[in-house]
N, CA, C and O atoms as a GROMACS GRO file, in nm:
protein
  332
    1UNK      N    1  -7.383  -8.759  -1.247
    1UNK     CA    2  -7.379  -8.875  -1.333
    1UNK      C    3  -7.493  -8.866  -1.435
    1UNK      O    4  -7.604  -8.832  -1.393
    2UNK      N    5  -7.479  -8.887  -1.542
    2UNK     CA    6  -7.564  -8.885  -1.658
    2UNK      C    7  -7.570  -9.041  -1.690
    2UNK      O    8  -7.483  -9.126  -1.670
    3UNK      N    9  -7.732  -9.058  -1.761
    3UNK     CA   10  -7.806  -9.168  -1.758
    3UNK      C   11  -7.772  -9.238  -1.884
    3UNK      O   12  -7.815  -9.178  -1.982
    4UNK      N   13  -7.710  -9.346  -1.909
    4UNK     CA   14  -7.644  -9.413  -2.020
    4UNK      C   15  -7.736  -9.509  -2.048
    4UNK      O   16  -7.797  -9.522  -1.942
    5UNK      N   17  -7.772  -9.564  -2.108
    5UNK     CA   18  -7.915  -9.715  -2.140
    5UNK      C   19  -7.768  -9.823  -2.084
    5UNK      O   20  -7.652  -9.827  -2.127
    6UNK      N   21  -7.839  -9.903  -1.965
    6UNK     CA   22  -7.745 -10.014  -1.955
    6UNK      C   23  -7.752 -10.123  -2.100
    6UNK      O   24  -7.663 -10.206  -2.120
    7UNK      N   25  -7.854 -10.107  -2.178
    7UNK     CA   26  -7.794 -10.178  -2.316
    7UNK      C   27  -7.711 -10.119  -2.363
    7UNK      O   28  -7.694 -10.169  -2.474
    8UNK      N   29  -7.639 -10.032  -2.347
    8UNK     CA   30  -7.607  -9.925  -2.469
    8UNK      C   31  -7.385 -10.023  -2.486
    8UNK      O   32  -7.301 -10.042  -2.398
    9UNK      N   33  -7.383 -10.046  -2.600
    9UNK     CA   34  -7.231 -10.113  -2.614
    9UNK      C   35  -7.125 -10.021  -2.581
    9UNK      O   36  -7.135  -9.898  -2.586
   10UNK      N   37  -7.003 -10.102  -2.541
   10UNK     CA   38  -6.882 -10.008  -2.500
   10UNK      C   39  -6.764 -10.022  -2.677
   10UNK      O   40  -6.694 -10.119  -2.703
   11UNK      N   41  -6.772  -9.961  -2.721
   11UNK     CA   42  -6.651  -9.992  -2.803
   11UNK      C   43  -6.531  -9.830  -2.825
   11UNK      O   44  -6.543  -9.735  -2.747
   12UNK      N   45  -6.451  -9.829  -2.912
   12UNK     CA   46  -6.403  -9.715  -2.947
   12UNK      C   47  -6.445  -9.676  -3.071
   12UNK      O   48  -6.474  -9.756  -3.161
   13UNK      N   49  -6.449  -9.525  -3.082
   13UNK     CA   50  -6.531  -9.478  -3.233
   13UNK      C   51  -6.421  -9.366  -3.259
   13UNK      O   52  -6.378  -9.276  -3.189
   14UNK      N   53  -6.390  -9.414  -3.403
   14UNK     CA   54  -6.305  -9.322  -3.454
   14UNK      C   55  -6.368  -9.238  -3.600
   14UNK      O   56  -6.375  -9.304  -3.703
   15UNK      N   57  -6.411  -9.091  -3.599
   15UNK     CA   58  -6.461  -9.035  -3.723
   15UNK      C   59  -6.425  -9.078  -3.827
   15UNK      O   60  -6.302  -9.074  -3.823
   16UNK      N   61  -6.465  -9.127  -3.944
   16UNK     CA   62  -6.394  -9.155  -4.068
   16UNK      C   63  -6.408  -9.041  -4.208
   16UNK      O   64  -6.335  -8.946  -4.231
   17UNK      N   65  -6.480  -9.070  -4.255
   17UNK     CA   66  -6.595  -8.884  -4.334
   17UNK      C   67  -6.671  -8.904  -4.312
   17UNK      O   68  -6.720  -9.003  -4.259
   18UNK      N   69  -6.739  -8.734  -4.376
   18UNK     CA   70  -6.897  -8.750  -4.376
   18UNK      C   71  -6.962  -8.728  -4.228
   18UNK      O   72  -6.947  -8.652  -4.132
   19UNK      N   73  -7.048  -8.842  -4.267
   19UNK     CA   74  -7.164  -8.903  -4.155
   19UNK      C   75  -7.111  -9.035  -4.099
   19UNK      O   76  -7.177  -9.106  -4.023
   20UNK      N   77  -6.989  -9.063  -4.140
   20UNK     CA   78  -6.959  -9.210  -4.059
   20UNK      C   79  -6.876  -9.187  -3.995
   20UNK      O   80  -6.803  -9.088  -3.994
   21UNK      N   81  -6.875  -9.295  -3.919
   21UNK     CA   82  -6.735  -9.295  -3.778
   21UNK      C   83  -6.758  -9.465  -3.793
   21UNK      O   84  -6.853  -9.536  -3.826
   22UNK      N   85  -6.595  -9.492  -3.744
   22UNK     CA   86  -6.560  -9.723  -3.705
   22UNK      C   87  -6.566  -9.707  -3.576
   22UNK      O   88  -6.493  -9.634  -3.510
   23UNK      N   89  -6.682  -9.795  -3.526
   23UNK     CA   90  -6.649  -9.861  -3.404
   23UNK      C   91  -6.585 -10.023  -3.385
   23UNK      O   92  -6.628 -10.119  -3.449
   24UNK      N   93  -6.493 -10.028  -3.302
   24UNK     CA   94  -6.406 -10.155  -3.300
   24UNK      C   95  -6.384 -10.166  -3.466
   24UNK      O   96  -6.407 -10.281  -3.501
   25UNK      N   97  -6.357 -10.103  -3.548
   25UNK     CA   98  -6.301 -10.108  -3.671
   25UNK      C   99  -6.398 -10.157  -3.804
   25UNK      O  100  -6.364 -10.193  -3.917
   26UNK      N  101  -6.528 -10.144  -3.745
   26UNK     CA  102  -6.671 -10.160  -3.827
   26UNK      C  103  -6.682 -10.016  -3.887
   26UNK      O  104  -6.634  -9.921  -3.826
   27UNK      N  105  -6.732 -10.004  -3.981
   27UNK     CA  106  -6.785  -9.854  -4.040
   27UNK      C  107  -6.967  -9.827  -3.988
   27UNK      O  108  -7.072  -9.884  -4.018
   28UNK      N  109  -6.942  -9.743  -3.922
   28UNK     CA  110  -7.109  -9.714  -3.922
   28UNK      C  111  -7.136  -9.553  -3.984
   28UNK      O  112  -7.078  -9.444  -3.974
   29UNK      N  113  -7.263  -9.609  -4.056
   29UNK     CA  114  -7.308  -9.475  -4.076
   29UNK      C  115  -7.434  -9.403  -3.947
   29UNK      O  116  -7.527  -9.463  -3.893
   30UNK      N  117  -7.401  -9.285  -3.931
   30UNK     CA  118  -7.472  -9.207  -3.866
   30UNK      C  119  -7.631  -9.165  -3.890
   30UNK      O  120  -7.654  -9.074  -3.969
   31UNK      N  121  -7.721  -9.220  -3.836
   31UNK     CA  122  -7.909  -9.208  -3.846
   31UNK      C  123  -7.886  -9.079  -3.854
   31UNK      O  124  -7.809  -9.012  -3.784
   32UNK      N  125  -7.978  -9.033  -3.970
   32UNK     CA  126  -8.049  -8.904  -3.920
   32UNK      C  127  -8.096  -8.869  -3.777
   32UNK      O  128  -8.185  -8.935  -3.724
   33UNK      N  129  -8.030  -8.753  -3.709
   33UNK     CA  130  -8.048  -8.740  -3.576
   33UNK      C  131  -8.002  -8.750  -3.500
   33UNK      O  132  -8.008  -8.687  -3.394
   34UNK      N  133  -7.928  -8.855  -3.540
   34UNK     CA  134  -7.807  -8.902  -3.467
   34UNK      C  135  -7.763  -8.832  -3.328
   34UNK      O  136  -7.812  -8.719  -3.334
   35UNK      N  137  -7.702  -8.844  -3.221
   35UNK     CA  138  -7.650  -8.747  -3.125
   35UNK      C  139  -7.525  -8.830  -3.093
   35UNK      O  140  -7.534  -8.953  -3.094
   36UNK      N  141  -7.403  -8.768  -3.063
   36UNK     CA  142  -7.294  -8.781  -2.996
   36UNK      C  143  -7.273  -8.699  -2.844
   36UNK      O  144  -7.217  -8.590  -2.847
   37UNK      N  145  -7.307  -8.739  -2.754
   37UNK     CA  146  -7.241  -8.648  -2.616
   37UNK      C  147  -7.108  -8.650  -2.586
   37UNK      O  148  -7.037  -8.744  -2.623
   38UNK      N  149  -7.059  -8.541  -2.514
   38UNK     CA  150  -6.893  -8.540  -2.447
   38UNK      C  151  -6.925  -8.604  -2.317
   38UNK      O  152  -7.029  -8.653  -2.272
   39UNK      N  153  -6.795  -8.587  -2.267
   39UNK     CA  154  -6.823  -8.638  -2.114
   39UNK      C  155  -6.972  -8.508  -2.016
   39UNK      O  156  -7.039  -8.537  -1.916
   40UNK      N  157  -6.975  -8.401  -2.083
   40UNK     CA  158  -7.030  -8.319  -1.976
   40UNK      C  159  -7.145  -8.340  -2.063
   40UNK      O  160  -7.232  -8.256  -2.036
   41UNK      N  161  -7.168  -8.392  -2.126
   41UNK     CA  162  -7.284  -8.436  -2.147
   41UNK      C  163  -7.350  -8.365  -2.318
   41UNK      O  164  -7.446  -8.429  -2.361
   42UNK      N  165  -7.305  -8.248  -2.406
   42UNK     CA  166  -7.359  -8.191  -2.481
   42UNK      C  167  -7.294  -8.237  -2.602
   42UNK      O  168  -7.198  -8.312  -2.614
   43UNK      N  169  -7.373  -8.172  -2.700
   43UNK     CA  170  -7.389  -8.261  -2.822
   43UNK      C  171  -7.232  -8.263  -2.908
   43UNK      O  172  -7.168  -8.162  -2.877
   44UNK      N  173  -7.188  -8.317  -2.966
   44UNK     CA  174  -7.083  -8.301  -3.028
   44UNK      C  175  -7.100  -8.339  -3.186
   44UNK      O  176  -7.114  -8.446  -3.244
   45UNK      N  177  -7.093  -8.197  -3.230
   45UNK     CA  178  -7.121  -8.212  -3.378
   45UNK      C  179  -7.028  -8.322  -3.446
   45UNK      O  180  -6.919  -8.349  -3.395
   46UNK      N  181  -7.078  -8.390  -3.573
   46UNK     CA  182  -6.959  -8.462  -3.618
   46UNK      C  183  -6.831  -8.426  -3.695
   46UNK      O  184  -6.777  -8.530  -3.733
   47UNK      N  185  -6.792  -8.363  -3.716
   47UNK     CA  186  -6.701  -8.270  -3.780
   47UNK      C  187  -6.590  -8.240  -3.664
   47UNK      O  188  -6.470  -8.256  -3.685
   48UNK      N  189  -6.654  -8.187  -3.515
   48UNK     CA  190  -6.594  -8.185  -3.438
   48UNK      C  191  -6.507  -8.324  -3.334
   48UNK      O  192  -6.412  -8.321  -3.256
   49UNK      N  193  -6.581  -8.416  -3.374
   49UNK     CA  194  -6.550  -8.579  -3.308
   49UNK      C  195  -6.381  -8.598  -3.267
   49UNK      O  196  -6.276  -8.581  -3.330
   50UNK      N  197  -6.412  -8.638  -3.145
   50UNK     CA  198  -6.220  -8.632  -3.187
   50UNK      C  199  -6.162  -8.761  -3.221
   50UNK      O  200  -6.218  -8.869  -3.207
   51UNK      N  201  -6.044  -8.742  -3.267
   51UNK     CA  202  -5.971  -8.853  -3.331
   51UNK      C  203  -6.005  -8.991  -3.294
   51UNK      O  204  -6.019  -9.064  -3.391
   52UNK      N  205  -6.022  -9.048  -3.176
   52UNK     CA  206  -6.049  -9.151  -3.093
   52UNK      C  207  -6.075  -9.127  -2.965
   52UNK      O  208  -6.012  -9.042  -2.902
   53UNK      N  209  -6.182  -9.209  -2.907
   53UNK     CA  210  -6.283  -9.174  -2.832
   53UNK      C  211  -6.351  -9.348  -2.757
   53UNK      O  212  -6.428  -9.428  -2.811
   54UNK      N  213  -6.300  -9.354  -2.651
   54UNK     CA  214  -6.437  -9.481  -2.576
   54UNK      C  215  -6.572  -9.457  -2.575
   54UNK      O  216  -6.583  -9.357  -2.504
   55UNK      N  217  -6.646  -9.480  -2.599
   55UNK     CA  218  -6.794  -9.471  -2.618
   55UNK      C  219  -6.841  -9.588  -2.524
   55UNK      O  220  -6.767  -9.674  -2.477
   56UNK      N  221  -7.011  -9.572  -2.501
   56UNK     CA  222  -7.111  -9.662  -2.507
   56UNK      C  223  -7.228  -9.596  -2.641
   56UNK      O  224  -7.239  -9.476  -2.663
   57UNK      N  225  -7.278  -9.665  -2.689
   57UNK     CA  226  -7.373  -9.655  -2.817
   57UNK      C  227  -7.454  -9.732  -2.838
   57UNK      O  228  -7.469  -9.838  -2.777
   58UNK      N  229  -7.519  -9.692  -2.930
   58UNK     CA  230  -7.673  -9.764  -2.940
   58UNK      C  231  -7.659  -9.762  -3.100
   58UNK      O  232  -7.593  -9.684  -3.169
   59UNK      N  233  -7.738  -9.867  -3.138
   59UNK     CA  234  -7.765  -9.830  -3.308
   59UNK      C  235  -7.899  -9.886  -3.310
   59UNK      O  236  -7.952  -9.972  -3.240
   60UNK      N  237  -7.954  -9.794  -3.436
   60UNK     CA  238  -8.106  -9.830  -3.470
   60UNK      C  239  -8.087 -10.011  -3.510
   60UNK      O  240  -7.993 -10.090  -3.501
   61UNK      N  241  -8.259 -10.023  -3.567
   61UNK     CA  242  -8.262 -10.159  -3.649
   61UNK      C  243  -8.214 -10.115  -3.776
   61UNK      O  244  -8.193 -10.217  -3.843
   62UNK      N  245  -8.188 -10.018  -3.838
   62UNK     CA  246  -8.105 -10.040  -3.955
   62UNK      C  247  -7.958 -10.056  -3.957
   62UNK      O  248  -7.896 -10.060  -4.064
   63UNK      N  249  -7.888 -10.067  -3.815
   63UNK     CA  250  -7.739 -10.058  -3.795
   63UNK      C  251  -7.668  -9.920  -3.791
   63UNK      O  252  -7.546  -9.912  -3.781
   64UNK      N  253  -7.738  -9.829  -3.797
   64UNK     CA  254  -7.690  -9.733  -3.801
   64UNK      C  255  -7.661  -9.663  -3.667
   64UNK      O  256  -7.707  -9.718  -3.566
   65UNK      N  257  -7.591  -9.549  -3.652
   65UNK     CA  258  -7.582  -9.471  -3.471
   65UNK      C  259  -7.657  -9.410  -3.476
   65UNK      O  260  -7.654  -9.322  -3.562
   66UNK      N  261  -7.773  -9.422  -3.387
   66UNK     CA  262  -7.842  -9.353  -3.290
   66UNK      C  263  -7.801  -9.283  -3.215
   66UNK      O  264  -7.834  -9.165  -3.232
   67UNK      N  265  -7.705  -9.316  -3.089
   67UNK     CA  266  -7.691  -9.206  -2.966
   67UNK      C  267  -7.539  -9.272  -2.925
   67UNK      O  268  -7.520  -9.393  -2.918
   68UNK      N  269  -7.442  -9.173  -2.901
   68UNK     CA  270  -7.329  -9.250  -2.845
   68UNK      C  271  -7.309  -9.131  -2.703
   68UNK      O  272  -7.368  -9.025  -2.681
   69UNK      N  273  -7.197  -9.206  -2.623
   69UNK     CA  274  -7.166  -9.112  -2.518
   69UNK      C  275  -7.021  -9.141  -2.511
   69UNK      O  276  -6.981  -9.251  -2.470
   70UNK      N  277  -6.944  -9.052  -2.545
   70UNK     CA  278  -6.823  -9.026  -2.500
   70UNK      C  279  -6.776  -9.040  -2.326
   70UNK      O  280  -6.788  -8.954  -2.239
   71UNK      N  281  -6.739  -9.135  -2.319
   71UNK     CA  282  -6.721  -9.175  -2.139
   71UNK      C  283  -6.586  -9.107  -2.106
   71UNK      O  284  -6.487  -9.097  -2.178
   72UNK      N  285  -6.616  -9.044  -1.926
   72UNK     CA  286  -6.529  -8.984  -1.838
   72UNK      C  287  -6.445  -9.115  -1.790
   72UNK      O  288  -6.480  -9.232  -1.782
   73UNK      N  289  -6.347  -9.066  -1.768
   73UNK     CA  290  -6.228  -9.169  -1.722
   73UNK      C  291  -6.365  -9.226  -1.595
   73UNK      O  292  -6.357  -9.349  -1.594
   74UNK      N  293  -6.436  -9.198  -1.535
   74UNK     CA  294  -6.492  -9.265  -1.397
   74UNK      C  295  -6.618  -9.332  -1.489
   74UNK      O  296  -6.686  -9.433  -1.468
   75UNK      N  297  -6.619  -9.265  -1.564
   75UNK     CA  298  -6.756  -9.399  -1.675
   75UNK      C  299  -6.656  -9.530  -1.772
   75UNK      O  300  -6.667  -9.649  -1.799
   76UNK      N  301  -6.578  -9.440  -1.794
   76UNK     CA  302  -6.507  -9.568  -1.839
   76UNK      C  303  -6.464  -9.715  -1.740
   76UNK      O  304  -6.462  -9.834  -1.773
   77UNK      N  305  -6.436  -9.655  -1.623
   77UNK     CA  306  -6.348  -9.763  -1.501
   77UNK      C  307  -6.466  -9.858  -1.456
   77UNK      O  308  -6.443  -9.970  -1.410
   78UNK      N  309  -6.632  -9.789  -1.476
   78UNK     CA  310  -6.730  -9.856  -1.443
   78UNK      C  311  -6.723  -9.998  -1.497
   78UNK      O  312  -6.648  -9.994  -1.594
   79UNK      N  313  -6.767 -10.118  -1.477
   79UNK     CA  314  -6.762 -10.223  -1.548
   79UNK      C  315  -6.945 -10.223  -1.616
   79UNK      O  316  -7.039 -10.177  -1.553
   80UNK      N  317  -6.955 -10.284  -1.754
   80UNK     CA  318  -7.079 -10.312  -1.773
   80UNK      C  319  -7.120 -10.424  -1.730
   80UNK      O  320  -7.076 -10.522  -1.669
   81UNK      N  321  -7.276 -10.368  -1.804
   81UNK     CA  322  -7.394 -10.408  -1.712
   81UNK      C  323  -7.392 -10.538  -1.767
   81UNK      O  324  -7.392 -10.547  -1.890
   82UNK      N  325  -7.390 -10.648  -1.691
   82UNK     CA  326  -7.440 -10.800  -1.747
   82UNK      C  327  -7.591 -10.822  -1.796
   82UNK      O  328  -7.692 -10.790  -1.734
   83UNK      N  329  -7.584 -10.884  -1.920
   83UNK     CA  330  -7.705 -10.898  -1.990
   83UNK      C  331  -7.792 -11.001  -1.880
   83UNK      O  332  -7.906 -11.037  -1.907
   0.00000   0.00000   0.00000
C-alpha cells in the first residue's frame, strides 16, 4: 500500500492539452513539478495520462496540481477519510 495524504481529494481527471488535465469537469493547470503516479506507484508523464482516470489529488495555494494518484480498484473501494 502506498501512502496517499488523507487530505488529498477523490475526483476523476481527464488530460485536456498541454499542462492541463479537468477534474470533475474543472480545468486545472499543472504546477511546475507537478507528479502524477499509476497505481504501482511511478511517475506518469503527462502526455502519457490516460483518457480517464479516478484520482486522489492535491493542489497548491495557487489552484494548481501538485501531486495526483491514480487509484487501484482496492484504493478506489476504500471510502475517504472524514474531515
Amino acid at each position: 500500500m502506498r501512502l496517499i495524504p488523507q487530505d488529498a481529494k477523490r475526483g476523476t481527471m481527464v488530460p485536456v492539452e498541454g499542462m492541463a488535465v479537468e477534474i470533475d469537469g474543472t480545468r486545472v493547470e499543472l504546477a511546475a513539478g507537478a507528479q502524477v503516479r499509476n497505481e504501482r506507484n511511478f511517475i506518469v508523464l503527462p502526455m502519457a495520462l490516460p483518457k480517464s482516470a479516478l484520482v486522489k489529488y492535491k493542489l497548491g495555494a495557487d489552484g494548481k496540481l501538485q501531486r495526483a494518484w491514480i487509484l487501484s480498484p482496492q484504493e478506489a473501494a476504500q471510502p475517504d477519510a472524514k474531515p
